[in-house]
NUGUTOR-177124 format. One line per field, with one value per residue: x, y, z of N, C-alpha, C, CB in turn; residue in one letter. Coordinates in nm, 3 decimals. Glycine has a CB too. Layout:
N
n_x = (X ...)
n_y = (Y ...)
n_z = (Z ...)
ca_x = (X ...)
ca_y = (Y ...)
ca_z = (Z ...)
c_x = (X ...)
c_y = (Y ...)
c_z = (Z ...)
cb_x = (X ...)
cb_y = (Y ...)
cb_z = (Z ...)
rest = (A ...)
# end
This chain:
211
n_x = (-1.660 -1.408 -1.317 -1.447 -1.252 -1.023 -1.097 -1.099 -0.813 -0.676 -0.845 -0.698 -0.438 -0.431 -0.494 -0.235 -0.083 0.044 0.252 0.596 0.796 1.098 1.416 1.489 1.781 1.850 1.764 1.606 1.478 1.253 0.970 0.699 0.354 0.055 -0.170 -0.494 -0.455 -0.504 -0.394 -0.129 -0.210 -0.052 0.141 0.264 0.453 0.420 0.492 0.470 0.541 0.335 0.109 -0.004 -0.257 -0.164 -0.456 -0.627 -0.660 -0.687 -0.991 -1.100 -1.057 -1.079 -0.701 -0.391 -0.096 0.263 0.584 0.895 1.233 1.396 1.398 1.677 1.690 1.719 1.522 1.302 1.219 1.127 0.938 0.750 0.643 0.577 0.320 0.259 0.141 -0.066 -0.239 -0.462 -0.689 -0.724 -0.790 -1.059 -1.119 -1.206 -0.954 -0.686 -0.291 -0.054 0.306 0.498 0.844 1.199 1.269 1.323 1.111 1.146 1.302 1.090 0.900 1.128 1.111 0.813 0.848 1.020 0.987 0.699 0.448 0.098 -0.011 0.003 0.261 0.492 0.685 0.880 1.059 1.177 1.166 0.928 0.684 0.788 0.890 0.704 0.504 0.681 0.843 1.150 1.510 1.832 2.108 2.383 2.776 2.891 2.693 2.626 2.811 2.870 2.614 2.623 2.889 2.851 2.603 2.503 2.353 2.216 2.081 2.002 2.260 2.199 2.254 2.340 2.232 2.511 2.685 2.752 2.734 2.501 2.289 1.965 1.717 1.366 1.176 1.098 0.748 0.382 0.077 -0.271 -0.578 -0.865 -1.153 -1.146 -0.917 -0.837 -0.614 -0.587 -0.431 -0.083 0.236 0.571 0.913 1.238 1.424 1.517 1.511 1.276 0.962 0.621 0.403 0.223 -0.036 -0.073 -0.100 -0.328 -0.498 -0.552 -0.701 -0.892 -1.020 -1.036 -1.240 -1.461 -1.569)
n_y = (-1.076 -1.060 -0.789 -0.760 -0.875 -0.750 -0.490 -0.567 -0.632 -0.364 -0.246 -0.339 -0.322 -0.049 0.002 -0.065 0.120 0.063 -0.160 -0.169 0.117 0.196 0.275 0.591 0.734 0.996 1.260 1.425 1.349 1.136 0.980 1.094 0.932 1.116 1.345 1.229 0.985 0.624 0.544 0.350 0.009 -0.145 -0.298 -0.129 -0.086 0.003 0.206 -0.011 -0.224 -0.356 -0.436 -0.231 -0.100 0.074 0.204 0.055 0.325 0.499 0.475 0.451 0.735 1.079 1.079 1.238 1.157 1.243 1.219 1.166 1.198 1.103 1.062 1.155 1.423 1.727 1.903 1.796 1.694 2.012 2.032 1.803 1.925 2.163 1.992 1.865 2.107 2.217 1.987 1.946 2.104 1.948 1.703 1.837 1.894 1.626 1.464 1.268 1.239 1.097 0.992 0.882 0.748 0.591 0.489 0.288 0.101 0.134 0.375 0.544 0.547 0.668 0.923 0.981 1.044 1.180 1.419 1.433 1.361 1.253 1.192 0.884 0.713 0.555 0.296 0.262 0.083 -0.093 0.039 0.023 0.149 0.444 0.354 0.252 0.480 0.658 0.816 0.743 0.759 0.734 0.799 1.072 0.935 1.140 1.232 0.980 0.914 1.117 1.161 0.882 0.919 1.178 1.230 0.989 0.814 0.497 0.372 0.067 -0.004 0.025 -0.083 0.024 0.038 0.064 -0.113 0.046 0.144 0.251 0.538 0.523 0.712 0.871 1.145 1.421 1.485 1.542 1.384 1.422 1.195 1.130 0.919 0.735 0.660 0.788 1.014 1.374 1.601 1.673 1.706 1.746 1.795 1.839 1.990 1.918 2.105 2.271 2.298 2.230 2.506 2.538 2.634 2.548 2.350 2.304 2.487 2.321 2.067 2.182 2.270 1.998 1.870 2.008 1.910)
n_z = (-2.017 -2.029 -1.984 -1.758 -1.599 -1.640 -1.566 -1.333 -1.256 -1.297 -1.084 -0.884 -0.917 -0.886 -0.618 -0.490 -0.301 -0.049 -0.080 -0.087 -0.194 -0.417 -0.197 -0.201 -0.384 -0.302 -0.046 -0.198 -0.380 -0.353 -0.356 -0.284 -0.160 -0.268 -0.249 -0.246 -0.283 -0.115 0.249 0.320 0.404 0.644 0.940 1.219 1.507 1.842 2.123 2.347 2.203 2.036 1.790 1.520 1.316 1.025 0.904 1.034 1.220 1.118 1.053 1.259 1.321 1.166 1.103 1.148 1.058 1.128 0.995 1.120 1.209 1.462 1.778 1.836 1.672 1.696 1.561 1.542 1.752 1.842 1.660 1.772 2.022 1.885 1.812 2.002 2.169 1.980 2.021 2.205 2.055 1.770 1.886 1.976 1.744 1.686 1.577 1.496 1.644 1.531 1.541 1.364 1.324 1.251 1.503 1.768 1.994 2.272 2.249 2.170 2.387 2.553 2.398 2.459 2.677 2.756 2.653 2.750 2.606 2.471 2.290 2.037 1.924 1.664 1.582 1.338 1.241 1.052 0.785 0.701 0.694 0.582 0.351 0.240 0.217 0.039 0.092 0.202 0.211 0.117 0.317 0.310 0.280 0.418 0.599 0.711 0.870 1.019 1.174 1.289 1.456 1.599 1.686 1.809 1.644 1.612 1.438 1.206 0.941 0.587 0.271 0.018 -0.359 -0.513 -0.289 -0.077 0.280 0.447 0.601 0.650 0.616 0.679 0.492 0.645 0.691 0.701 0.739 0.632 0.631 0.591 0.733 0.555 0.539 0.324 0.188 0.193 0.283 0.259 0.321 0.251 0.283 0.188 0.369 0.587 0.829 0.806 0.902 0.856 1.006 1.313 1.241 1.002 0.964 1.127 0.990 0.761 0.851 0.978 0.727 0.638 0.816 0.734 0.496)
ca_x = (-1.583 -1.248 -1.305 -1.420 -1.105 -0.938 -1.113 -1.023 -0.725 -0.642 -0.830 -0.612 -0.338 -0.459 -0.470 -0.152 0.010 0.120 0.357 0.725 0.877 1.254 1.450 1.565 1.958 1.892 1.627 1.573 1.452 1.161 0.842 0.563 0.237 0.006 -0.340 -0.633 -0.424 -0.474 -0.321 -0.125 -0.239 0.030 0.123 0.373 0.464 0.391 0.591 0.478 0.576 0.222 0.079 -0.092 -0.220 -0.286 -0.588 -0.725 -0.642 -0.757 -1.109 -1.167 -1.128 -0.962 -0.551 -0.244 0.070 0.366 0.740 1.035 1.334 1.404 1.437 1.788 1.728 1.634 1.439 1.195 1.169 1.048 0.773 0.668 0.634 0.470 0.204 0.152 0.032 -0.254 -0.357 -0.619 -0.735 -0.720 -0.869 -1.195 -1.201 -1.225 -0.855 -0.595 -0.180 0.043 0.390 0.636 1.036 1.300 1.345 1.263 0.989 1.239 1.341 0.976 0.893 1.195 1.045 0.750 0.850 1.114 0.889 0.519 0.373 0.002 -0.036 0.077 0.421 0.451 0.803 0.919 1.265 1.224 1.114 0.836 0.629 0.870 0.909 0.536 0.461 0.756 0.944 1.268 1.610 1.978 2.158 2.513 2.867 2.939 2.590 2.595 2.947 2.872 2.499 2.656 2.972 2.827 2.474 2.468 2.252 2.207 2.000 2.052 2.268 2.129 2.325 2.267 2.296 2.636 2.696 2.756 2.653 2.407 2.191 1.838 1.598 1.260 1.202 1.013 0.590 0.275 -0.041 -0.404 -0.620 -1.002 -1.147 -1.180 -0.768 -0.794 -0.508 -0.642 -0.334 0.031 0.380 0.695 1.009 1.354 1.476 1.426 1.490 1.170 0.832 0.485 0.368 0.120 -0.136 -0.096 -0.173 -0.463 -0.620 -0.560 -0.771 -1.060 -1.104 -1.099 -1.337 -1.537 -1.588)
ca_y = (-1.141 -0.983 -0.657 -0.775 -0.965 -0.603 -0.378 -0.623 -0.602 -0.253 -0.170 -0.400 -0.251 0.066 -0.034 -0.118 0.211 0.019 -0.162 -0.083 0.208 0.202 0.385 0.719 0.814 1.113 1.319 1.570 1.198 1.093 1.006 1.050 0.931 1.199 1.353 1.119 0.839 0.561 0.537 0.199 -0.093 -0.214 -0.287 -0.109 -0.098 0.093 0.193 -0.145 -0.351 -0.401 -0.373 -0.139 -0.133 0.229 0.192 0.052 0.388 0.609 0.392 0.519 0.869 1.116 1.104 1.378 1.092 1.275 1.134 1.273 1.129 1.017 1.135 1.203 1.542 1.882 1.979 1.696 1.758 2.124 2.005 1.679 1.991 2.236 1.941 1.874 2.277 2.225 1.853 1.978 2.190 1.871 1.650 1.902 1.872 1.508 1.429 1.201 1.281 0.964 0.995 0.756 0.738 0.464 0.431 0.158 0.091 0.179 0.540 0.607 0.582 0.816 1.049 1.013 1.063 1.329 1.580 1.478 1.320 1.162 1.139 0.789 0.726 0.382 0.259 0.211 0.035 -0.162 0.128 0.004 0.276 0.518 0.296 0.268 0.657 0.693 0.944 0.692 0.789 0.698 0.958 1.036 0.892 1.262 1.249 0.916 0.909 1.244 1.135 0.824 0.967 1.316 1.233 0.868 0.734 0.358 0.275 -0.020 0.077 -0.041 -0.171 0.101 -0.066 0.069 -0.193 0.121 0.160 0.435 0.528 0.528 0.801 0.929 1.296 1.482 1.449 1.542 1.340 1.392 1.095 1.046 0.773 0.590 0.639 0.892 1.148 1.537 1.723 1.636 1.810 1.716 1.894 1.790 2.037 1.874 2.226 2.332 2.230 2.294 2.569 2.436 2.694 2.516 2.205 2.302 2.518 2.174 1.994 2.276 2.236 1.820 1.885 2.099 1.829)
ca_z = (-1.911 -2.015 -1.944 -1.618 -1.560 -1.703 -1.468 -1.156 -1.217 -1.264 -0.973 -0.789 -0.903 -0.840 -0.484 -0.423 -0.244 0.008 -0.172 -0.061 -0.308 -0.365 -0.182 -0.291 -0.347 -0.124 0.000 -0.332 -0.531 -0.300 -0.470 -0.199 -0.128 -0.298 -0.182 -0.307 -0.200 0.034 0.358 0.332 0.502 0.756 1.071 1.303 1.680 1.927 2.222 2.404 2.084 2.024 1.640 1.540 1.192 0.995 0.815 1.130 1.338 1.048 1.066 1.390 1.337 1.084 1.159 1.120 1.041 1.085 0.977 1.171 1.188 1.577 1.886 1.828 1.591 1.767 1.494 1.550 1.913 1.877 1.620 1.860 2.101 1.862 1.791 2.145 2.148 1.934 2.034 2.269 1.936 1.726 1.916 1.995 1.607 1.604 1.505 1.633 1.618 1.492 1.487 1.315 1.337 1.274 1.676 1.861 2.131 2.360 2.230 2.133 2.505 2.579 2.349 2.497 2.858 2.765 2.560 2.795 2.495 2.520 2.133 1.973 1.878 1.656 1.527 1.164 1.249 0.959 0.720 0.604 0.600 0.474 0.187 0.143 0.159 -0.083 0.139 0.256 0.155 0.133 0.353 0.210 0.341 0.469 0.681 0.767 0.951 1.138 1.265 1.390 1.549 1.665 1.750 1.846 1.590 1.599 1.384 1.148 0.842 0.492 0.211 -0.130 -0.486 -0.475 -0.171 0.041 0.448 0.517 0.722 0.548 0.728 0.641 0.493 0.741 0.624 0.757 0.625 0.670 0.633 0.653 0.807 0.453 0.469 0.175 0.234 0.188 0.259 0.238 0.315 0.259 0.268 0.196 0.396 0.767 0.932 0.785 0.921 0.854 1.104 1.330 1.196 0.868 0.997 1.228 0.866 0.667 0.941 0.935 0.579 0.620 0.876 0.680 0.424)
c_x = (-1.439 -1.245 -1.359 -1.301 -1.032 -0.940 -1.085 -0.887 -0.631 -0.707 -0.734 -0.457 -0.322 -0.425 -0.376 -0.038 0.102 0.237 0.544 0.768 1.038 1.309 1.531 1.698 1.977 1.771 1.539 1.482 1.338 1.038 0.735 0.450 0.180 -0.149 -0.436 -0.598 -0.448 -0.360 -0.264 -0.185 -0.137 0.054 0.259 0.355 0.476 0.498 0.612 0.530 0.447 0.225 0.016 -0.085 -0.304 -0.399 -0.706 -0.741 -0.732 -0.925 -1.183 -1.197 -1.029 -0.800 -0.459 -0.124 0.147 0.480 0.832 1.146 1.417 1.442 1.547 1.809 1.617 1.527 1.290 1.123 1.094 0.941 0.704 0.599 0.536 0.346 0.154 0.096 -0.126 -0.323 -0.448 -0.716 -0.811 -0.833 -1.035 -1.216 -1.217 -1.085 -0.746 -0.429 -0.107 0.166 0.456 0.751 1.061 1.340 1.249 1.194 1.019 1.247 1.181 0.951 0.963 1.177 0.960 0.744 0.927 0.995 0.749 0.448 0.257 -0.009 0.072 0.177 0.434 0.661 0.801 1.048 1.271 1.165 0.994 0.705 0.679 0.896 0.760 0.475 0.543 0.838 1.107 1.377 1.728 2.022 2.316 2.618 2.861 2.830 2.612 2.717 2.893 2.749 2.541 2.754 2.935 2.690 2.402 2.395 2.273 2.172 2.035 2.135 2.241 2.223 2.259 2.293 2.408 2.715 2.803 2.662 2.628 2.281 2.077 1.727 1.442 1.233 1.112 0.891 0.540 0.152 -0.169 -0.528 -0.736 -1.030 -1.203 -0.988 -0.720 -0.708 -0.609 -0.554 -0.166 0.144 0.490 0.803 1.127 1.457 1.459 1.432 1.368 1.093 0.724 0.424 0.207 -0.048 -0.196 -0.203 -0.335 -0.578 -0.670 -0.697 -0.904 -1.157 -1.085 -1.211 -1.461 -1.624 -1.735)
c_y = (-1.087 -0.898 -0.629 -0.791 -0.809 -0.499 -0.406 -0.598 -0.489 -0.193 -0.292 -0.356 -0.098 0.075 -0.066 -0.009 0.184 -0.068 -0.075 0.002 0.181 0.335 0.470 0.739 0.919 1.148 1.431 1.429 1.101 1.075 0.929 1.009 1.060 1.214 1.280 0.993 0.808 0.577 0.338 0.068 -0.155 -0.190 -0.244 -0.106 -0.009 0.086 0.035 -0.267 -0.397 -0.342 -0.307 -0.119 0.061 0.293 0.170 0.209 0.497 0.549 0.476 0.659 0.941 1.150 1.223 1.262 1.161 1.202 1.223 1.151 1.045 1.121 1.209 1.392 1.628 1.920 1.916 1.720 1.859 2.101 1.894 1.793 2.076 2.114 1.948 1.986 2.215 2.114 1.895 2.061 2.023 1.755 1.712 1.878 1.736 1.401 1.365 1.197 1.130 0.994 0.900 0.813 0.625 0.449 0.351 0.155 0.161 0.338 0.564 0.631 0.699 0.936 1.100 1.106 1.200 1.452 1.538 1.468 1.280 1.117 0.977 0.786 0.521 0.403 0.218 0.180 -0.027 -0.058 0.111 0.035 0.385 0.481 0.322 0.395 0.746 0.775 0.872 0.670 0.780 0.825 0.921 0.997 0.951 1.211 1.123 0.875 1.005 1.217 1.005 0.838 1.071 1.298 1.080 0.793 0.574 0.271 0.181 0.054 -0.034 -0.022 -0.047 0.021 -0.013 -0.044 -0.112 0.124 0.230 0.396 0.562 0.639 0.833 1.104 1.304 1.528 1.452 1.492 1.398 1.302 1.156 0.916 0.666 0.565 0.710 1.009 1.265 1.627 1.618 1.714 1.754 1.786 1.829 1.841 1.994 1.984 2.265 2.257 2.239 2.397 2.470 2.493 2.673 2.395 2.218 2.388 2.374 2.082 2.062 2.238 2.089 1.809 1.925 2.019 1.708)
c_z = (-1.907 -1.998 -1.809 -1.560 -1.565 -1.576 -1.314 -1.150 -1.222 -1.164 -0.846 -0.779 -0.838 -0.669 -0.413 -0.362 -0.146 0.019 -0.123 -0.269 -0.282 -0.305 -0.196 -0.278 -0.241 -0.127 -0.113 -0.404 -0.482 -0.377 -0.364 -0.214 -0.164 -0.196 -0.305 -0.393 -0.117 0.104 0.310 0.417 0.558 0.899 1.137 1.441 1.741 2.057 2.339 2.284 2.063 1.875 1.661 1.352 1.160 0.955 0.942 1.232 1.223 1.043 1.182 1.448 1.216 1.163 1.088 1.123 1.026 1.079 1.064 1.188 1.320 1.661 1.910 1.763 1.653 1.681 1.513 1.689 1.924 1.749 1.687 1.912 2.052 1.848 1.893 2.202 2.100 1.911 2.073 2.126 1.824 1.773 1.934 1.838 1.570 1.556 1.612 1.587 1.643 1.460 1.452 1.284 1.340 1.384 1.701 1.935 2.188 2.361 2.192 2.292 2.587 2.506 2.415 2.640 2.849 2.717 2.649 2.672 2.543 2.371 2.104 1.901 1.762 1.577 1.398 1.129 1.110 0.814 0.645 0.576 0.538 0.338 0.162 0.124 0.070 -0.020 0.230 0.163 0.197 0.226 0.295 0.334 0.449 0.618 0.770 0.889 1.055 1.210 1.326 1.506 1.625 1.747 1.767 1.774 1.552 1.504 1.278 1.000 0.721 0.397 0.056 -0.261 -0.523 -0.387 -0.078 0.180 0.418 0.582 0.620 0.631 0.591 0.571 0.583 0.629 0.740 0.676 0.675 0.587 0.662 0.722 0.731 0.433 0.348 0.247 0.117 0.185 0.323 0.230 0.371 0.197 0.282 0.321 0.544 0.845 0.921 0.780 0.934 0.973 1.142 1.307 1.098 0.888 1.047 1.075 0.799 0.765 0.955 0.805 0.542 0.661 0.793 0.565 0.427)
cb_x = (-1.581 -1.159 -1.366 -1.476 -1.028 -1.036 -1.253 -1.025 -0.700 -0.640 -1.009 -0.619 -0.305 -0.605 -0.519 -0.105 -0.049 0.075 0.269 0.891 0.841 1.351 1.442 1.515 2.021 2.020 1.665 1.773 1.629 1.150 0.863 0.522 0.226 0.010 -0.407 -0.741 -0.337 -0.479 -0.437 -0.024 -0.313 0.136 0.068 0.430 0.557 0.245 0.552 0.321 0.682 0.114 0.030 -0.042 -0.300 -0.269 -0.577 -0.683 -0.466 -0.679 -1.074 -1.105 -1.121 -1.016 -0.467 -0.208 0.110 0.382 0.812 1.007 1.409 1.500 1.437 1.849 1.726 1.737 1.489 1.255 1.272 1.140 0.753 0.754 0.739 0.498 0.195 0.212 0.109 -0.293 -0.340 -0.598 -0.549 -0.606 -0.807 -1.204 -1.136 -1.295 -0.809 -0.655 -0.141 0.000 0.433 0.614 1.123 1.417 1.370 1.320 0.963 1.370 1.482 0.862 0.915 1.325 0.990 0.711 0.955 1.280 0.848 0.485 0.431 -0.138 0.031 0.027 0.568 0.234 0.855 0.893 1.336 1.168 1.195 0.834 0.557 0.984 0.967 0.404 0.456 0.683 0.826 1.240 1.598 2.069 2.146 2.580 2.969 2.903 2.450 2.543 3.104 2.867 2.350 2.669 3.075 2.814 2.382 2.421 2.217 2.151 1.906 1.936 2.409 1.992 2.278 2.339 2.210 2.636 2.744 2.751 2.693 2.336 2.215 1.758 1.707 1.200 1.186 1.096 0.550 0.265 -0.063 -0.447 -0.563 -1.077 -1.226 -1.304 -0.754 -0.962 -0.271 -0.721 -0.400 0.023 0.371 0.701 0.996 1.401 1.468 1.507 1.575 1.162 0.823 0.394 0.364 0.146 -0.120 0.047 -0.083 -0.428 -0.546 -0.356 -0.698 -1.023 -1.042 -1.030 -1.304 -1.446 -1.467)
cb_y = (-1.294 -0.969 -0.577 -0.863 -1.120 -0.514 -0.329 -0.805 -0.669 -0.191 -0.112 -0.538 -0.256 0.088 -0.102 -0.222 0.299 0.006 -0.082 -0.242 0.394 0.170 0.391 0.858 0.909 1.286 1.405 1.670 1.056 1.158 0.912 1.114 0.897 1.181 1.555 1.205 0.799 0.429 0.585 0.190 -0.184 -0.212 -0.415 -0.003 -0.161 0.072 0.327 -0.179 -0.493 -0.360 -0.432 -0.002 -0.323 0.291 0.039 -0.083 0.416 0.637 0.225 0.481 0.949 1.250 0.962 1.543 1.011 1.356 1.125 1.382 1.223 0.889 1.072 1.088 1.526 2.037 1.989 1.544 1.806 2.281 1.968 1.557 2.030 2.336 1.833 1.830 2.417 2.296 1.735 2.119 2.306 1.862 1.607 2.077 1.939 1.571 1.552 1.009 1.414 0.883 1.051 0.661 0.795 0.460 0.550 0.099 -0.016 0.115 0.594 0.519 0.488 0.809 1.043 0.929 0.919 1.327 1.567 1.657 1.222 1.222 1.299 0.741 0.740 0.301 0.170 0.320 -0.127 -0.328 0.166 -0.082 0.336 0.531 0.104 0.192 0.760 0.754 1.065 0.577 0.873 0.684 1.018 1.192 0.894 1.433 1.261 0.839 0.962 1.417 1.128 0.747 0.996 1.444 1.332 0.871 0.805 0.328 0.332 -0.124 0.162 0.001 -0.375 0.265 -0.085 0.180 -0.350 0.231 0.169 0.576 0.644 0.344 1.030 0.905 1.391 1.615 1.301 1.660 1.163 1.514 1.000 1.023 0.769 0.640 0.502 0.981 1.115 1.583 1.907 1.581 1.949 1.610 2.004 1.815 2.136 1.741 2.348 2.402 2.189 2.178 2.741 2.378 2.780 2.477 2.125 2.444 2.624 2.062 1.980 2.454 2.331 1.698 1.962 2.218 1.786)
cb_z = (-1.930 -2.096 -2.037 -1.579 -1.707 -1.862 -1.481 -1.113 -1.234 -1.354 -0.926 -0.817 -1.012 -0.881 -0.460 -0.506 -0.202 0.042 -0.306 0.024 -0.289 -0.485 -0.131 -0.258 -0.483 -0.113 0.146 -0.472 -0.558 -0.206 -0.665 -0.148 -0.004 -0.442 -0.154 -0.418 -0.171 0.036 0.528 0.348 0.457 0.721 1.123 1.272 1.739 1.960 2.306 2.468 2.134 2.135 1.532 1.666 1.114 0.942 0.687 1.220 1.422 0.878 1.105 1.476 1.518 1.008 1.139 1.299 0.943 1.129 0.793 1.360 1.119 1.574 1.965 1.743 1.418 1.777 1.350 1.536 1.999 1.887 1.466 1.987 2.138 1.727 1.744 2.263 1.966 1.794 2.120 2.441 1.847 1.729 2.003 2.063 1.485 1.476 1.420 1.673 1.704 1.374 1.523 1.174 1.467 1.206 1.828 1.925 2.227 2.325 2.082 2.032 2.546 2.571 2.242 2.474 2.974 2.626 2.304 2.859 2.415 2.610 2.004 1.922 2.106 1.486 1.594 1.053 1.402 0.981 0.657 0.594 0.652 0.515 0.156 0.216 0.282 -0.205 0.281 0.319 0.126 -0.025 0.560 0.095 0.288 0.354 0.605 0.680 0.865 1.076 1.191 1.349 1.500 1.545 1.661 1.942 1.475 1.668 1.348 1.131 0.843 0.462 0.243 -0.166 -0.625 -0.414 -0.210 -0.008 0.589 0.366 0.873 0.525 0.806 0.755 0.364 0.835 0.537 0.802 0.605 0.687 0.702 0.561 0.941 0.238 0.428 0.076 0.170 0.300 0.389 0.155 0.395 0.226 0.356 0.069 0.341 0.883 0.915 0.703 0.976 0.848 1.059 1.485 1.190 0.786 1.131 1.438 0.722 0.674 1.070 0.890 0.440 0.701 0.967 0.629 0.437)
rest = (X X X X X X X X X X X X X X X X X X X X X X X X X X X X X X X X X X X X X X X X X X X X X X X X X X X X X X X X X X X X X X X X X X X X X X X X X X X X X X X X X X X X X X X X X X X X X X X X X X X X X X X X X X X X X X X X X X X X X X X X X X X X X X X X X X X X X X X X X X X X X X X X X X X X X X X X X X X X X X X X X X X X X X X X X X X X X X X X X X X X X X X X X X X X X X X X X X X X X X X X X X X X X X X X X X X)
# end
């Protein structure tokens, strides 16, 4: 009976990826979501403010979750753009394109409408999937002054155990998910200029497929 009790509850622990992580001093100190991990179980919003939970979307078919950081940063824009290239590709294989950012309903829609999106856009104002895929991080004084003065950024600022303001962003991540929610391939880069080519992505998705 105790080594029942034992094995429940290490696989319960086991289970708990979704689980907020703390978040990182900066973007070098992230401690992601690995491959042959679950996808968390929660729920975020979609450009109508509607839930939308992830486990349920990966259920329905295998997903590509990418992180970017908001509408606001060019770099994000020309990978929304390269994805929307090789959706039609994606989808013929079965696969469905999820992005998440700390913007609001609101700016997800102006993403959408600005860049001719059809792929799903969901909001993570309150970071709480960045915390749960381990990739959400302090940005520094320097950063966080100049992305609110130079490039309008709104978004809420968060409180560090220092009891410094900053702005908290996501690193830029691409997941791939089955449709048990098991991640297969995973890339994250501190460096937000640099972003998976979409040749990478579309191999990674062959050999899920392939599976």
């Amino acid at each position: 009976m105790l080594k029942k009790l034992i094995l429940v509850v290490a696989m319960a622990l086991f289970s708990l990826p979704s689980m907020a992580k703390p978040i990182a001093s900066d973007e070098y100190h992230v401690m992601p979501l690995m491959n042959g991990q679950q996808i968390p179980n929660l729920d975020l919003k979609d450009v109508a403010g509607s839930k939308v939970n992830l486990l349920a979307l990966t259920a329905a078919k295998p997903t590509i979750f990418f992180f970017y950081r908001g509408g606001w940063c060019p770099f994000c824009n020309v990978q929304m753009g390269q994805l929307k290239a090789i959706e039609p590709k994606l989808i013929e294989m079965g696969f469905q394109l999820v992005g998440i950012s700390p913007d609001s309903p609101a700016k997800l829609k102006a993403s959408m409408n600005d860049n001719k999106l059809d792929y799903l856009l969901l909001s993570d104002e309150n970071m709480t999937a960045s915390q749960a895929f381990g990739i959400a991080f302090y940005t520094s004084e320097k950063v966080t002054s100049m992305y609110r003065a130079k490039l309008s950024v709104e978004n809420t600022l968060w409180t560090t155990p220092a009891g410094e303001q900053r702005l908290v962003l996501p690193v830029p991540a691409v997941y791939l998910a089955d449709k048990t929610g098991l991640v297969h391939f995973q890339y994250i880069n501190p460096n937000y200029k640099v972003r998976p080519a979409p040749e990478l992505i579309l191999t990674a998705a062959k050999l899920l497929q392939g599976q």
